[in-house]
N, C-alpha and C positions, 0 to 999 in steps of 0.2 A: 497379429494383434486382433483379430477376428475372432467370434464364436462362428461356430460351424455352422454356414447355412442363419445366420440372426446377424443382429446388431446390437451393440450395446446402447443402452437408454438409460439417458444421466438426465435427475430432475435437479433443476439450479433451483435455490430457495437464495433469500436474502435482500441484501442492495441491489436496487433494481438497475441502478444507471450500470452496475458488473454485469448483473444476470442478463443483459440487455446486451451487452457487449462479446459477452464469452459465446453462445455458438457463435458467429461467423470467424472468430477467430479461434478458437477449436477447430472450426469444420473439416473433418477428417473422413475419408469414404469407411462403413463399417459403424460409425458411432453416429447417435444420435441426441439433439441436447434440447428440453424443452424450457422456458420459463411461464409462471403464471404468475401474474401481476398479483400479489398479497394485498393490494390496497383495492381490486374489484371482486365486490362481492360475488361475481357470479363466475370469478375465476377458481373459488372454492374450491366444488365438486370436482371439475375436471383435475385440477391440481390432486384432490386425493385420490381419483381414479390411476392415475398417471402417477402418485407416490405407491401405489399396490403392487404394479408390476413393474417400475425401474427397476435396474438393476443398483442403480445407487443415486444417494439424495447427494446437494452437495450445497452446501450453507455459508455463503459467501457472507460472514459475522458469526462471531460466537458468543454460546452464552453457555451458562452453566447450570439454570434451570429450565425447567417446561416450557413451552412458549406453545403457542396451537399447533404450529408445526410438527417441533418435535414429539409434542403429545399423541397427535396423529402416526407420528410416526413408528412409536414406541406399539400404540395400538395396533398396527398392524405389523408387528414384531419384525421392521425392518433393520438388518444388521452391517447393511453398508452404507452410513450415514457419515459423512465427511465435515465437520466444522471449519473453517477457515478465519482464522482470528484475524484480523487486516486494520488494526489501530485502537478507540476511544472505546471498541467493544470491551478490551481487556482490564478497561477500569469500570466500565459494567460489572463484568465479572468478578473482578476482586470485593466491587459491594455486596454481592450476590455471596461470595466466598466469607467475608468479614461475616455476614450477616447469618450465614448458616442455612442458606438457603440452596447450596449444593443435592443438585439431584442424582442419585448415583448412574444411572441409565445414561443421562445425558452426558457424565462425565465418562464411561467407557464409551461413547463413541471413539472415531476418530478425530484426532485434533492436527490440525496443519495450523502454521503461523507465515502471515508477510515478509517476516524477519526476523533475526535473531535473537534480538530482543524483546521482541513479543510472544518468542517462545519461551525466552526464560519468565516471562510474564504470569507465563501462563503454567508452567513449571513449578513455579514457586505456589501456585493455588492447588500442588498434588496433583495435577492431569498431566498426561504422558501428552507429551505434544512435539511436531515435526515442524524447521524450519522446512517448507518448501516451496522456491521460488515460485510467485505467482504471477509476479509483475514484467511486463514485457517492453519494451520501446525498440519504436519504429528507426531503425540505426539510417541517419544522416548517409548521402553518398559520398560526400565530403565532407572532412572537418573545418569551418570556416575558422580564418583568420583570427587572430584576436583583434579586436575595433581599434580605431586610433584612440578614441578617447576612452577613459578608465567609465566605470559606474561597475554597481550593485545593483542586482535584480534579486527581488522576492517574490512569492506569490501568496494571496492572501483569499480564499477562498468570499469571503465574508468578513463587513467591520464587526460583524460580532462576534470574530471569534480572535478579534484580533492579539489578545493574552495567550492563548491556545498556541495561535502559531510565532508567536514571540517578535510579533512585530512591533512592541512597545518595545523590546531590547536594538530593534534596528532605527527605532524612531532616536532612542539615546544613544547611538553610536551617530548617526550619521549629523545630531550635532555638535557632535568632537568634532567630526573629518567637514565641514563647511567646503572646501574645494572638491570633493568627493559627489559626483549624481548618483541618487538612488531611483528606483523605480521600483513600485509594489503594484503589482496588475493582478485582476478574479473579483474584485468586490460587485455586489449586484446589482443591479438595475437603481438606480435612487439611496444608493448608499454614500456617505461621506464619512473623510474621514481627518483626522484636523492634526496634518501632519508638517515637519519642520520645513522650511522653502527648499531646501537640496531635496528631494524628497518628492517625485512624482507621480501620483496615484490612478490608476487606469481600473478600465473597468474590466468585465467578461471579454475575453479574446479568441477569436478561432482556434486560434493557434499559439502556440508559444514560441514556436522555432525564430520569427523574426527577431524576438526580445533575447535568445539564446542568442545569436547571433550579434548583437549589439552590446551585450554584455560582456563585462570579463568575469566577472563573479555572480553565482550565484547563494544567496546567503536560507538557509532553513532551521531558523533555529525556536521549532515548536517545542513547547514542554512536554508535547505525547504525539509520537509518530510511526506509522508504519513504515514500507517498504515505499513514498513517494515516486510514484511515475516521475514528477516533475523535477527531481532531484534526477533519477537517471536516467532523464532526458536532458538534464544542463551538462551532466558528466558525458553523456554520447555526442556533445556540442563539444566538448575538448577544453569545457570550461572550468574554471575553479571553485568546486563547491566546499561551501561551509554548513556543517553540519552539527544534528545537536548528540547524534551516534557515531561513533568508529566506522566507516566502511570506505573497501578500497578504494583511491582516489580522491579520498575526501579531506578533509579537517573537520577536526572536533571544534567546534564554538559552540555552545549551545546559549551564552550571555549577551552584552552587551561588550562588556570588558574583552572578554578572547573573540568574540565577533572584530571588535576598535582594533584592536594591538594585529588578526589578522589582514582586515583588510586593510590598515595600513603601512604593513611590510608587501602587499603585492601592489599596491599604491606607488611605494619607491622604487620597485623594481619596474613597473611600468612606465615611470620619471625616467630610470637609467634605461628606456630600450631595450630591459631583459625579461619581461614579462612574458614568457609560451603559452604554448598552447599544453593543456594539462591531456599528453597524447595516450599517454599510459592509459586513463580513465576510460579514456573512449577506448580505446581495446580492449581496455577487459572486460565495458557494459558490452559492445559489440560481440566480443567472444561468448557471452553468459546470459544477456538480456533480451537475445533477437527472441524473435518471436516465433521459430522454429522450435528453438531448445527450450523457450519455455513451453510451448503447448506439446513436446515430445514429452519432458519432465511430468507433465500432468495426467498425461494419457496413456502414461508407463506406469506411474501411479497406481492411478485411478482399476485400467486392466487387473495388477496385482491384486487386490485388494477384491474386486469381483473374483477372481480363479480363486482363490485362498478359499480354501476348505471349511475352515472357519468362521469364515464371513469376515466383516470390516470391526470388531470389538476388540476395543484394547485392551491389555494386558488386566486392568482394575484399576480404578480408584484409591487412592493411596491419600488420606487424610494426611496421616502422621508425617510424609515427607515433604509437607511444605513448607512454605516458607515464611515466614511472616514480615 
């Protein structure tokens, strides 16, 4: 995996709280991974010293026009630039795309998506683009019990984004089910939020794994999502997730309605004493999500794409085959 005698140098652009996080979990002997804070000014220069001679950029969000970055980048005729689409960016992009503001440069980069439906996302706007796993979680050593008592857990980053993540659909479900506990934990420092009495609201958490644990369900039903950690971190808990995408393990809910009618079929099977542990899920985020196989998937990648003769440019831009 090695150049002869070097290393490889991968410059992370984007979300900082990723770019922050990806070396130590990358960290591989052979490769080297830098970030520069886009929001300090005097990380500028260095950042574009360091975009000259990478061997490849890698842009944790995607867009579809110029941005200073990629203007930089384009400037300095770099050919191994990596976009990674990872949720709200691809309804950027689609106003970007409606709007006619499609840069062709920017759209032969390379395009990676969080998931599969953000790759057809982004498909449907004419750019050639790769589902490839990004997302990792830290696989439990055991699968804990299902709890004695039933509840729903969500997570809600922020009350203001609370439409966003479809927490007004769990706030109208959980007052169908009245004997049913919910819990919605992430909101910030001095946020409130004015929700049914079943319905318990917590704030910023270390961790989530205690609330996995205590839960039997986890409920996710945003109207726009990527590949959430915190979804296959409920599914590596052995839990029951509801979801507003198709993926193994899961259920489709993405309403109020199919949110109510599921949780209250695992509701009665928890009354009858047949309520499991959803084992299958955890194995197969276990088998697919460790963080082995994703940061192999990436660095296998990523490799490719540096050797390639060619450099990192995708095939072209292709207006006419989108989607509308």
């Amino acid at each position: 995996m090695l150049k002869k005698d070097c290393t490889y140098q991968i410059l992370l652009h984007g979300l900082v709280y990723f770019c922050r996080k990806f070396p130590s979990f990358l960290a591989t002997r052979g490769w080297e991974f830098r970030h520069f804070d886009p929001h300090h000014v005097s990380a500028h220069i260095p950042a574009a010293l360091y975009l000259q001679r990478c061997d490849l950029a890698y842009c944790w969000g995607g867009r579809l026009s110029l941005g200073k970055f990629l203007a930089m980048a384009r400037l300095l005729r770099k050919k191994n630039v990596v976009q990674f689409w990872c949720g709200s960016d691809t309804l950027n992009g689609r106003k970007e795309y409606d709007a006619g503001r499609v840069d062709p440069w920017v759209a032969e980069t390379i395009h990676w998506a969080g998931s599969p439906w953000l790759a057809e996302e982004v498909q449907a706007m004419g750019v050639q683009c790769e589902y490839v796993p990004s997302t990792w979680v830290e696989i439990p050593e055991s699968i804990p019990p299902m709890p004695k008592e039933f509840s729903v857990l969500a997570h809600l980053p922020s009350a203001s984004k609370l439409e966003l993540y479809g927490i007004d659909h769990l706030f109208e479900a959980a007052r169908k089910l009245p004997q049913v506990r919910f819990h919605v934990v992430g909101i910030l420092p001095g946020e409130r939020l004015q929700a049914p009495a079943n319905v318990a609201v917590h704030g910023r958490v270390p961790s989530m794994y205690p609330f996995f644990r205590n839960a039997s369900v986890f409920w996710r039903p945003a109207r726009h999502d990527g590949l959430a950690f915190v979804s296959l971190e409920a599914l590596a808990h052995g839990r029951h997730v509801l979801w507003t995408y198709p993926f193994p393990g899961a259920t489709v809910a993405p309403d109020a309605t199919t949110g109510y009618q599921e949780i209250q079929r695992l509701y009665e099977l928890h009354c009858n004493g047949k309520l499991q542990v959803n084992r299958l899920a955890a194995q197969y985020i276990a088998a697919n999500f460790n963080p082995r196989t994703i940061r192999e998937g990436i660095l296998t990648r990523w490799m490719k794409i540096i050797q390639s003769p060619s450099g990192g440019y995708a095939p072209g831009y292709c207006d006419q085959q989108a989607v509308p």
